[in-house]
N, C-alpha and C positions, 0 to 999 in steps of 0.2 A: 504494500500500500504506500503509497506516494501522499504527503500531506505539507501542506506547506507553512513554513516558522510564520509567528504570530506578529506582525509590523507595529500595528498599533496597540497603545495600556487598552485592557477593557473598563470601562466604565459603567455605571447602573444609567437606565433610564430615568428620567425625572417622574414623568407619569407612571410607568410598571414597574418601573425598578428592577427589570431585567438587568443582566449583562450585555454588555454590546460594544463594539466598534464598529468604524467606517472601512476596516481592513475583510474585505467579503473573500478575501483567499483564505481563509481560514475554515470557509464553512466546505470546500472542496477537498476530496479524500479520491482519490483517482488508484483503483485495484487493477493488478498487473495476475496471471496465472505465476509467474516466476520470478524471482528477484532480479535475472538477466535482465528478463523485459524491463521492467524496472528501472536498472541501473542503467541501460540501452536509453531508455525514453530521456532519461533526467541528462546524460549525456549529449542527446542531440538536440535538446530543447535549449541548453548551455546553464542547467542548474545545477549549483552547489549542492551536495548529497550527500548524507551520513547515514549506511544501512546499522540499524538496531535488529537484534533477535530479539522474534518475542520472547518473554519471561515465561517459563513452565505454570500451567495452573494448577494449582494445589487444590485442592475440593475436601472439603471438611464434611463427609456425608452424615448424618445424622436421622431421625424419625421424627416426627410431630412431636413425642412423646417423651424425648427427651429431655424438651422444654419443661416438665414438670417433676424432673428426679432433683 
């Protein structure tokens, strides 16, 4: 997945008080089948790129039931 660094601070909105910038490449998440493609794409577009691995997910499985021992 291709995602691009964050330009602008986020700020809350005055009205909702959401978060939000003016910076709208943040809301793009561009998925590649392969990291090559990937590292291909950001290569000939001429962007800066830092591949991360994702982190292992740990799963803590549990019952409903547990909740009350």
């Amino acid at each position: 997945m291709l995602e691009f660094e964050q330009k602008d601070r986020m700020s809350p909105d005055p009205l909702m008080g959401w978060s939000g910038s003016g910076d709208t490449r943040n809301q793009v998440r561009l998925r590649f089948p392969s990291l090559e493609e990937a590292v291909r794409y950001a290569e000939r577009q001429g962007l800066d790129y830092t591949v991360r691995s994702p982190q292992p997910r740990v799963l803590k499985l549990q019952s409903y039931a547990d909740n009350f021992r």
